[in-house]
N, CA, C and O atoms as a MOPAC input file, in Angstrom:
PM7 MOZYME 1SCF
protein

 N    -14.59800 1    24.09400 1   -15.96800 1
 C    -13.82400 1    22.90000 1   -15.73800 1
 C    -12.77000 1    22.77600 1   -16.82900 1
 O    -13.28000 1    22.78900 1   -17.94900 1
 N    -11.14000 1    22.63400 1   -16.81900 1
 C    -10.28600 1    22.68500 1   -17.60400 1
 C    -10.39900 1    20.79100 1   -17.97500 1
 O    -10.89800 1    19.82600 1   -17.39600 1
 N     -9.67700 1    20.99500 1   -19.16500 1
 C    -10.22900 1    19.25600 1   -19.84800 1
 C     -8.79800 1    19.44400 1   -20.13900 1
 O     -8.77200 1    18.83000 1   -21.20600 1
 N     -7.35400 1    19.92700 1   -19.92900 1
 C     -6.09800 1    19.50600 1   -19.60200 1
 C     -5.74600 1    18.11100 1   -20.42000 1
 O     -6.75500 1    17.42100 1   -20.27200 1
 N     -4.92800 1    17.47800 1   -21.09900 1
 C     -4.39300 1    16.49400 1   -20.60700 1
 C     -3.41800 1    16.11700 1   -20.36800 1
 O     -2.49200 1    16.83500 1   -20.74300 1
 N     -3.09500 1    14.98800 1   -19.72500 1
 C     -1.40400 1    14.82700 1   -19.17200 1
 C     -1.22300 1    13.46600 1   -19.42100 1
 O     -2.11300 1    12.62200 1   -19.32300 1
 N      0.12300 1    13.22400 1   -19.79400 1
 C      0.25500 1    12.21000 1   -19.83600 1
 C      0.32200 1    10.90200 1   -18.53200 1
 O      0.00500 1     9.71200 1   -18.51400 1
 N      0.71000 1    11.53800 1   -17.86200 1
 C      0.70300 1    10.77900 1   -16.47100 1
 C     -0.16300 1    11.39800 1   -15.71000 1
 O     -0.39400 1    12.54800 1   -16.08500 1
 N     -0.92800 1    10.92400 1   -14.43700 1
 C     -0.95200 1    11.55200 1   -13.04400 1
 C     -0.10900 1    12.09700 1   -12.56300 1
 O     -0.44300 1    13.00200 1   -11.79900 1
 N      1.29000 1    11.85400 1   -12.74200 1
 C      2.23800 1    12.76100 1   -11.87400 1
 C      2.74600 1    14.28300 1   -12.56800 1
 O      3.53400 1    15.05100 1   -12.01700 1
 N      2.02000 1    14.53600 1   -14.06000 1
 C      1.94700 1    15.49500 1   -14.37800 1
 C      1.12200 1    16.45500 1   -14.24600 1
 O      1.27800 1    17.67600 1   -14.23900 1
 N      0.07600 1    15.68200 1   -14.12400 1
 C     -1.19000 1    16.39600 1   -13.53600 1
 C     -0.94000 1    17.00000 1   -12.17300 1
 O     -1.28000 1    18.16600 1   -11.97000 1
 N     -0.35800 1    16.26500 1   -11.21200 1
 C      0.48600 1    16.78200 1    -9.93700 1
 C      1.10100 1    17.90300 1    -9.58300 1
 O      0.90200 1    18.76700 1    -8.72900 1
 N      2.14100 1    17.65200 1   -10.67800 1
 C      3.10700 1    18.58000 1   -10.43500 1
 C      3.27400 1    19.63800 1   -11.40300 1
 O      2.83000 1    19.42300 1   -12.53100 1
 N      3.98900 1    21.04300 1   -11.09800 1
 C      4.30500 1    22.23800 1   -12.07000 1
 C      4.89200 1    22.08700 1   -13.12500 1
 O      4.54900 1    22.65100 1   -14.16400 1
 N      6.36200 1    20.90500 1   -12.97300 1
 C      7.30700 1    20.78100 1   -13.77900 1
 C      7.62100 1    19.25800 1   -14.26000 1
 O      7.54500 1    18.26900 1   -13.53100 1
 N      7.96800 1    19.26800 1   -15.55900 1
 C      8.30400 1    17.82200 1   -15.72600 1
 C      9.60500 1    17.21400 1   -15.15600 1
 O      9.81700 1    16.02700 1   -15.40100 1
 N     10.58900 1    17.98400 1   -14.34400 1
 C     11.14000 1    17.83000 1   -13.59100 1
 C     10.53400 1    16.96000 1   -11.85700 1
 O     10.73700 1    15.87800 1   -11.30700 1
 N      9.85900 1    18.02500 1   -11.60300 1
 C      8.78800 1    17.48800 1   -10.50500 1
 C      8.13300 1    16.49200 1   -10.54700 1
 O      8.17700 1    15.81200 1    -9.52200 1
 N      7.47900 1    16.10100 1   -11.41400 1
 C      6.54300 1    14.99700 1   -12.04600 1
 C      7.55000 1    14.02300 1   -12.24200 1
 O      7.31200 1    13.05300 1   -11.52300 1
 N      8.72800 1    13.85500 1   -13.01900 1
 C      9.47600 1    12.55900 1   -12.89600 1
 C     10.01300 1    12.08900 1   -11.58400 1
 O     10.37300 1    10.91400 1   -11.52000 1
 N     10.12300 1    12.90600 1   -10.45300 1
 C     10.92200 1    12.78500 1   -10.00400 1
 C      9.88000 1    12.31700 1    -8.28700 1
 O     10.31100 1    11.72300 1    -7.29900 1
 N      8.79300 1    12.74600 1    -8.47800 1
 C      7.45300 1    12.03600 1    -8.02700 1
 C      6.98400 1    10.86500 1    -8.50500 1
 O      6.23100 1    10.19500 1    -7.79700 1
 N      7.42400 1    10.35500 1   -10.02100 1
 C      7.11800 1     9.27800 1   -10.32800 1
 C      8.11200 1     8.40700 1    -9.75200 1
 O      7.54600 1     7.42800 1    -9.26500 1
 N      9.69300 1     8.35200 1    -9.57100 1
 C     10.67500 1     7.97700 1    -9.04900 1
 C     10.30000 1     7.24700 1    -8.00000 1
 O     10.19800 1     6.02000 1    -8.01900 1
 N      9.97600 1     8.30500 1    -6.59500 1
 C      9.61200 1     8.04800 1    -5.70900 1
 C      8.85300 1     6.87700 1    -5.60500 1
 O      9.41800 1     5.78300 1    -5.60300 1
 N      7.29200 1     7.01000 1    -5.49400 1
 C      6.41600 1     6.32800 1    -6.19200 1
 C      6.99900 1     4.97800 1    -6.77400 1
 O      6.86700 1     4.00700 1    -6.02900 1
 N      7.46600 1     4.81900 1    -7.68100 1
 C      8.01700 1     3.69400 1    -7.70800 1
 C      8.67300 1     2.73900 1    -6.99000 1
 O      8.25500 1     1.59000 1    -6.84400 1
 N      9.65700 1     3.15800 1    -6.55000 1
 C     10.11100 1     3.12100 1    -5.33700 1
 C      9.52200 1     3.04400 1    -3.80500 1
 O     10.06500 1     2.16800 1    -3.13300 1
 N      8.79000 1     3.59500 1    -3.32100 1
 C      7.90500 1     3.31000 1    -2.18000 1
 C      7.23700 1     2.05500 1    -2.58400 1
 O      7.20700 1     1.24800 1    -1.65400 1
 N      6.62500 1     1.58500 1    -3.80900 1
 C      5.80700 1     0.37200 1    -4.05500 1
 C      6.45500 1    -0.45900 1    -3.96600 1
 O      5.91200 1    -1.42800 1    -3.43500 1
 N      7.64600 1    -0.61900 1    -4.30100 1
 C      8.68800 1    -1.70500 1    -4.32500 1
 C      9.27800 1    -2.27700 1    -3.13700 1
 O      9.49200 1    -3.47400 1    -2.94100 1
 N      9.58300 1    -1.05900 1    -2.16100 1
 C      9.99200 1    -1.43500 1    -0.66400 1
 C      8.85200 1    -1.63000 1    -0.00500 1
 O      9.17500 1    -2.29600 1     0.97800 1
 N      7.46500 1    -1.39500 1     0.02900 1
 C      6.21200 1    -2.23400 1     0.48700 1
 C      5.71300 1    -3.33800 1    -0.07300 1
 O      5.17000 1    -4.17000 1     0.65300 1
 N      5.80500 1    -3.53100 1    -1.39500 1
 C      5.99100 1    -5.22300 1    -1.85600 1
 C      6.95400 1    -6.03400 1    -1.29500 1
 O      6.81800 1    -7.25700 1    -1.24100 1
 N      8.45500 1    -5.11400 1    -0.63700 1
 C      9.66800 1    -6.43600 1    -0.18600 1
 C      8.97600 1    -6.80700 1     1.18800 1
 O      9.09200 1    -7.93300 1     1.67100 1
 N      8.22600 1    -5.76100 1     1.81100 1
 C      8.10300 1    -5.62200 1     2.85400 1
 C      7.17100 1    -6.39200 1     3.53100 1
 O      7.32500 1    -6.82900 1     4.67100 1
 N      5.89700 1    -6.60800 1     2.60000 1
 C      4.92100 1    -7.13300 1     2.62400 1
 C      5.36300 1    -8.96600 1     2.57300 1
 O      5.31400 1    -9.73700 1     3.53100 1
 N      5.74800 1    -9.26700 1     1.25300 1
 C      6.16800 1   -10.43900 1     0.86100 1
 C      7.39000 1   -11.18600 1     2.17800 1
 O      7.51600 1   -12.35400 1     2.54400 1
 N      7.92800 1   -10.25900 1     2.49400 1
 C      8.84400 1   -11.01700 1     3.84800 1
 C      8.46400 1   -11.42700 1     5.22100 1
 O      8.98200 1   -12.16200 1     6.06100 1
 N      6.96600 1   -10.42600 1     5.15100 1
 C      6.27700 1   -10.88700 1     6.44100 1
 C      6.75200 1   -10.17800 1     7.81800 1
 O      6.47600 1   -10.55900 1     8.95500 1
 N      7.64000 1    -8.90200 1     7.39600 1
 C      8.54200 1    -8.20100 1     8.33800 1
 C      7.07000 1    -7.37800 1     9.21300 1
 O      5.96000 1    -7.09400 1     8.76300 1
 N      7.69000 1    -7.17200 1    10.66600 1
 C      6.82400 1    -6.25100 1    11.64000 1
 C      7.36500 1    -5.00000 1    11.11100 1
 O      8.45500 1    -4.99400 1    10.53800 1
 N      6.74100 1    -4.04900 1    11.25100 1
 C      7.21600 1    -2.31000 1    11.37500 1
 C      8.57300 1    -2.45800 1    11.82900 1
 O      9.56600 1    -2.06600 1    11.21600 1
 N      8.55400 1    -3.24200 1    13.30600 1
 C      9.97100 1    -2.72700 1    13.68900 1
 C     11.28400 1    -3.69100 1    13.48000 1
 O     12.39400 1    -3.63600 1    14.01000 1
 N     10.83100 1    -4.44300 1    12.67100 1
 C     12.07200 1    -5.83700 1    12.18900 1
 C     12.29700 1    -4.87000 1    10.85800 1
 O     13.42400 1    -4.48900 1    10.54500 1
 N     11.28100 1    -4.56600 1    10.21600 1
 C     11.73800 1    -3.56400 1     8.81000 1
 C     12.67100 1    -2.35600 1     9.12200 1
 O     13.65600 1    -1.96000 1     8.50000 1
 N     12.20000 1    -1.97200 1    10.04000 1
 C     12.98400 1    -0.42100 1    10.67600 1
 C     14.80200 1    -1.11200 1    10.81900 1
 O     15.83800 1    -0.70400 1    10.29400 1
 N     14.58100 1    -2.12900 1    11.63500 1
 C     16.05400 1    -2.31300 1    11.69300 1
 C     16.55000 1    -2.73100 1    10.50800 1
 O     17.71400 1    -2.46200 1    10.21100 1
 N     15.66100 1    -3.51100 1     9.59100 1
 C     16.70000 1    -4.01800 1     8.18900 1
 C     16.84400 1    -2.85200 1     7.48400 1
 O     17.59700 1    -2.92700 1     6.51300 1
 N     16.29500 1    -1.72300 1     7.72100 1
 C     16.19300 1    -0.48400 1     6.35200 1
 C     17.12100 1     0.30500 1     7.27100 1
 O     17.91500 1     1.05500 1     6.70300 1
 N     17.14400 1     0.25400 1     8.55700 1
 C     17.98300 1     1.28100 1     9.53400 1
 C     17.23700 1     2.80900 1     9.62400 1
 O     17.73000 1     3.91300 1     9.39300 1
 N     16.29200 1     2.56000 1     9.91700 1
 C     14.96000 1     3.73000 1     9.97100 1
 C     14.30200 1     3.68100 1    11.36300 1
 O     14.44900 1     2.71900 1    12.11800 1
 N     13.77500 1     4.46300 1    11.57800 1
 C     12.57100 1     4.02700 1    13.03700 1
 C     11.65800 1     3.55800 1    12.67200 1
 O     11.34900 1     3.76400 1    11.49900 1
 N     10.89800 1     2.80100 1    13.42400 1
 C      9.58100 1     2.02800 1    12.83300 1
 C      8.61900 1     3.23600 1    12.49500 1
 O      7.85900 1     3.00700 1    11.55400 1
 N      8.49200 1     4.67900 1    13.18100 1
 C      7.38300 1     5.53200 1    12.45400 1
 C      7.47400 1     5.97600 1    10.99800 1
 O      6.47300 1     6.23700 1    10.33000 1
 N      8.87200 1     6.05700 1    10.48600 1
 C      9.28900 1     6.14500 1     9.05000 1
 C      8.86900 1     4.97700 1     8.07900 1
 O      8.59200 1     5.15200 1     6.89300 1
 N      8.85800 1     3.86900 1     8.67200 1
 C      8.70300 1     2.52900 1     8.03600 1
 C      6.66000 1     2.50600 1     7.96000 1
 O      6.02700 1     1.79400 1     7.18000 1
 N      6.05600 1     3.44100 1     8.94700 1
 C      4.19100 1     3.25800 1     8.73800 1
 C      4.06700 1     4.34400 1     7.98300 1
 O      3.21500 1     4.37700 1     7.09500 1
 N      4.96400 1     5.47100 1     8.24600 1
 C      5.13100 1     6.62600 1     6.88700 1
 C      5.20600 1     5.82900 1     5.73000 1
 O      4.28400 1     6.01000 1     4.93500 1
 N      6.16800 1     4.88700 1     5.38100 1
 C      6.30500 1     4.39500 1     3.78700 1
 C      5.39000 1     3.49300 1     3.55400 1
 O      4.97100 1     3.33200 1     2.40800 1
 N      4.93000 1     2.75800 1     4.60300 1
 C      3.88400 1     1.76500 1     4.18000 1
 C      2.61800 1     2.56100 1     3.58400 1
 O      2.10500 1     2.25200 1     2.50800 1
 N      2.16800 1     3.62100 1     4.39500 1
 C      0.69900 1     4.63000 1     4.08800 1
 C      1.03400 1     5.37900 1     3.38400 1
 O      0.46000 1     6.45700 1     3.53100 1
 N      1.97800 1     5.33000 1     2.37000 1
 C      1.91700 1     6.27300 1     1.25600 1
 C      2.72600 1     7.48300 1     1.30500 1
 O      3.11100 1     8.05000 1     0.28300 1
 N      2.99000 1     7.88900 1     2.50400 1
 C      3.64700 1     9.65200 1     2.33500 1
 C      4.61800 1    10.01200 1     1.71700 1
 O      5.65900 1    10.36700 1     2.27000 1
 N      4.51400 1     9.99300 1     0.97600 1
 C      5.64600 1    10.21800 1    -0.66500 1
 C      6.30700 1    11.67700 1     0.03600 1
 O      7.49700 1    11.98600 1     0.07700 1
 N      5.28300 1    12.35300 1     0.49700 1
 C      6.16900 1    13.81900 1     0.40400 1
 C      7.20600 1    13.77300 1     1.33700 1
 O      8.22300 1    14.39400 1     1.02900 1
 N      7.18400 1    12.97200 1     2.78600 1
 C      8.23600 1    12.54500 1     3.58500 1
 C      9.45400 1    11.65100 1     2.94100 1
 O     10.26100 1    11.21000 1     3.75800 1
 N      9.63400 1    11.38700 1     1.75800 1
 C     10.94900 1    10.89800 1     1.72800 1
 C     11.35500 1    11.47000 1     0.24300 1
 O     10.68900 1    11.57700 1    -0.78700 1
 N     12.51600 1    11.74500 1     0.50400 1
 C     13.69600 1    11.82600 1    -0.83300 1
 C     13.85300 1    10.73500 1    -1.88900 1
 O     13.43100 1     9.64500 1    -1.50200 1
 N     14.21200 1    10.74600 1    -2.77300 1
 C     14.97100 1     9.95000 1    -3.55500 1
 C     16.07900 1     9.34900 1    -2.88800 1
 O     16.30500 1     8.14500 1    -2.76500 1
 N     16.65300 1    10.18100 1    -2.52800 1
 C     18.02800 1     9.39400 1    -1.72800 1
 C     17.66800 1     8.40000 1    -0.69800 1
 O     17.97900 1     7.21100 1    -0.62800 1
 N     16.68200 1     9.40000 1     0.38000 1
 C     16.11900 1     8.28600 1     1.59200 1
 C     15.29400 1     7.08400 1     0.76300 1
 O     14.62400 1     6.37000 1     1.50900 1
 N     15.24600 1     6.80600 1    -0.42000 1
 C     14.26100 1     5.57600 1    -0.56800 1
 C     15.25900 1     4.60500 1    -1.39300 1
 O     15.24500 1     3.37500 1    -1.34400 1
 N     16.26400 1     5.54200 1    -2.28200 1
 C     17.28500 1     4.74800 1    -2.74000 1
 C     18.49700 1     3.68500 1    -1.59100 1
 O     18.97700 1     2.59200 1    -1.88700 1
 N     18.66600 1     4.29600 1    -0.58100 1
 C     19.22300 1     3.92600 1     0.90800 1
 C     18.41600 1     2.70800 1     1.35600 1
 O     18.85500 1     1.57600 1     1.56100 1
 N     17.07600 1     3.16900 1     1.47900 1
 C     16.03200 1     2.09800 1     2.21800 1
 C     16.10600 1     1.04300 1     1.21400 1
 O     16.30800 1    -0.00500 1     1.82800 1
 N     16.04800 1     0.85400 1     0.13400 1
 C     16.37100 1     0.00000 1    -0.91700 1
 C     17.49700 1    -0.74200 1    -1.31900 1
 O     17.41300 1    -1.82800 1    -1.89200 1
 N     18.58800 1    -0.15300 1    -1.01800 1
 C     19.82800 1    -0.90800 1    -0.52200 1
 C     19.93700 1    -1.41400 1     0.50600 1
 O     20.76300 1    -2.30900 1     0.68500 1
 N     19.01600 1    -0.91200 1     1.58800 1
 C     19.33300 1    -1.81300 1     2.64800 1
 C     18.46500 1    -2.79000 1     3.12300 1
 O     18.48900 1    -3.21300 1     4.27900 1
 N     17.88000 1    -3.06900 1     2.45900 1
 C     16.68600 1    -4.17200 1     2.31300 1
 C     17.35300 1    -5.07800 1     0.85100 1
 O     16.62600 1    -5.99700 1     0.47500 1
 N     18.21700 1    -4.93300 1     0.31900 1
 C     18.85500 1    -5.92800 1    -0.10800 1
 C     18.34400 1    -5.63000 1    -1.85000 1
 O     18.72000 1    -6.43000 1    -2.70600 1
 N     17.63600 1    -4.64600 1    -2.16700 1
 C     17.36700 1    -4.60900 1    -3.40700 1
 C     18.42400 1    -3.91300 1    -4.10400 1
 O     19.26200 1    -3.13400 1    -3.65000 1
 N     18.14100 1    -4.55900 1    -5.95500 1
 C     19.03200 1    -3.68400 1    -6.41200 1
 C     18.25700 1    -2.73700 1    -7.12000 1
 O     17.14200 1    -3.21200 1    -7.33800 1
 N     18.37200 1    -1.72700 1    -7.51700 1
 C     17.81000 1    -0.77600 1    -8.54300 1
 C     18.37300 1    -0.41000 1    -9.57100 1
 O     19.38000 1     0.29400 1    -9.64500 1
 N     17.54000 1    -1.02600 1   -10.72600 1
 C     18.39500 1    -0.34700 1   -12.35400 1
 C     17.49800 1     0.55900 1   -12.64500 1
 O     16.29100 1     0.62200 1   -12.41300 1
 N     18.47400 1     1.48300 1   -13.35500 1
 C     17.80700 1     2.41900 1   -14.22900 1
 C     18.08200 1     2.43500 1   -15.75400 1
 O     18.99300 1     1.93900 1   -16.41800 1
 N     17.13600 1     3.07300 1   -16.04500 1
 C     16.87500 1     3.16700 1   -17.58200 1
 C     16.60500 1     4.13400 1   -18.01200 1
 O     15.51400 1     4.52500 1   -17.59800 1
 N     17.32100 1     5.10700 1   -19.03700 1
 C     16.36300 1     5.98600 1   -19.66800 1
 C     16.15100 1     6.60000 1   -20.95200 1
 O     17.10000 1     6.81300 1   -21.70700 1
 N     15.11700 1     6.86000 1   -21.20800 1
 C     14.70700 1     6.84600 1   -22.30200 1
 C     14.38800 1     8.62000 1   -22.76800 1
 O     14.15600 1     9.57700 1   -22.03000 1
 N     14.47700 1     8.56200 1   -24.02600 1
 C     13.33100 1     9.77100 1   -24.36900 1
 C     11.74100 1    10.07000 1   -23.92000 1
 O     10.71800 1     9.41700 1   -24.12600 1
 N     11.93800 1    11.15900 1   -23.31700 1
 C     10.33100 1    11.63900 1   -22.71700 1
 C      9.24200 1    11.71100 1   -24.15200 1
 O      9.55300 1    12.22500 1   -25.22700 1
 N      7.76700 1    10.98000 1   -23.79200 1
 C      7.00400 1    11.23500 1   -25.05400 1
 C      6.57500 1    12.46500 1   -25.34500 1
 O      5.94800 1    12.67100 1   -26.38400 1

C-alpha cells in the first residue's frame, strides 16, 4: 500500500499539476452552478434554457460528471446563468 501524500484530492487524481488544477477549476465551478441552480428552484429544463444547454447536460452537471464538461463549457454556463467569476492567483504550495 503506497502512503503518497498530496496536497489535494485532485492531486491524488490526476498525473499532472496541470491536470489537478484544472480539475479543481472545474469542480469548483460545477458546485457553484448547482448551488445557483438549486437556490432558484429552476426545473432541469427552465435551467437548460437559462444556461442554453439541453436539459440532459443540465442532470450531467447536477450528478457530478466533471469529465463531460470543459472549462470553457462551465465558464459559458456561468455567464449565462448570470454569474460572475473572479479569479485569483496565487503561488502553488
Amino acid at each position: 500500500m503506497s502512503h503518497d501524500r498530496f496536497t489535494s484530492v485532485w492531486d491524488a487524481l490526476e498525473d499532472t499539476p496541470q491536470e489537478a488544477e484544472n480539475l479543481r477549476l472545474r469542480s469548483a465551478l460545477m458546485m457553484a452552478l448547482k448551488d445557483h441552480l438549486t437556490q432558484a428552484g429552476l426545473t432541469q429544463a427552465q435551467a437548460a434554457k437559462q444556461l442554453g444547454v439541453t436539459q440532459p447536460r443540465v442532470s450531467d452537471l447536477l450528478r457530478g460528471k466533471i469529465q463531460l464538461f470543459s472549462l470553457d463549457t462551465l465558464v459559458n454556463m456561468a455567464a449565462s446563468a448570470g454569474l460572475h467569476i473572479e479569479l485569483h492567483l496565487r503561488h502553488a504550495a
